[in-house]
C-alpha positions, 0 to 999 in steps of 0.5 A, a space after each residue: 226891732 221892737 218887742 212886738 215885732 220880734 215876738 210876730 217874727 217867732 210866731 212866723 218861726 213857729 209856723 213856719 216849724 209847724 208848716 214843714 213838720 219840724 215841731 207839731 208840739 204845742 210847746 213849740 209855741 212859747 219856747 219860740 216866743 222866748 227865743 224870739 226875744 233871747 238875744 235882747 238880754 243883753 240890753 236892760 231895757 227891753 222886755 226880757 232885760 228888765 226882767 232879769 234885770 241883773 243878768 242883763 246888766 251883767 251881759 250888757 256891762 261885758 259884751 254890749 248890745 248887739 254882741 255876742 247875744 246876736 251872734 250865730 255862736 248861741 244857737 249853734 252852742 246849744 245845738 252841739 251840747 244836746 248833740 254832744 249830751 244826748 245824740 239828738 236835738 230835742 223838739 224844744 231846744 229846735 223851738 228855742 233856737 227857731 225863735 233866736 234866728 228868728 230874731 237875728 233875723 229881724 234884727 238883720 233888717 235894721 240898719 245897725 244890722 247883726 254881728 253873725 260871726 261875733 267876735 269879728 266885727 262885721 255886721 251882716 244887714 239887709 240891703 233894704 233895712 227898716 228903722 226901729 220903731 219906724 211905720 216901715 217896722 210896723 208894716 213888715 211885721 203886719 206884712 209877716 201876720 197878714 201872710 200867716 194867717 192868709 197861708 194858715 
């Protein structure tokens, strides 16, 4: 998926957060948002790529697009480490994560699907996929908007 989409699927993580009571901070917001384009780091050319452009080198030269980064062992990571460090999972690291699935998520929907359980190679992909970049992509995404703000 593209950037736009991705960032449309972590707002429809937000306020799906925001609709069972799990973040009512409004920095839940960008921290979804970042999330949502996290895992992308690992490819140089995608929006968070070029801005750090070095350490997406860096991930991309060792582990590839669509590896370790798209798999389900960063979220689950991060959650331990606040477990483990300070007994609970702070309200902006469940955003962070939101936004991370939520990318997975869409990346899910594509036909090179996503390495959930990253270092096996199987890639888990939805039975009806969409192309990147496709009209298909755009209108699951809009999908996604109209249902948000119809349910807002």
């Amino acid at each position: 998926m593209q950037a736009r989409s991705h960032l449309i699927f972590g707002i429809g993580a937000t306020w799906l957060m925001h609709r069972t009571g799990w973040a009512a901070s409004v920095h839940a917001w960008p921290l979804t948002l970042v999330g949502a384009l996290l895992p992308d780091i690992d490819h140089p050319k995608s929006l968070l790529g070029r801005r750090v452009a070095p350490l997406s080198l860096a991930i991309s030269g060792v582990f590839g697009h669509r590896g370790m980064t798209h798999s389900l062992w960063l979220p689950l990571l991060a959650v331990v480490a606040c477990l483990y460090g300070w007994g609970h999972v702070p309200g902006w690291m469940i955003a962070l994560c939101a936004g991370y699935l939520s990318h997975l998520l869409a990346d899910w929907l594509t036909p090179s699907g996503v390495p959930l359980c990253w270092p096996l190679r199987t890639r888990f992909r939805s039975p009806l996929y969409v192309t990147t970049g496709s009209a298909a992509e755009w209108c699951v995404a809009a999908a996604l908007a109209f249902a948000m703000w119809r349910w807002w």
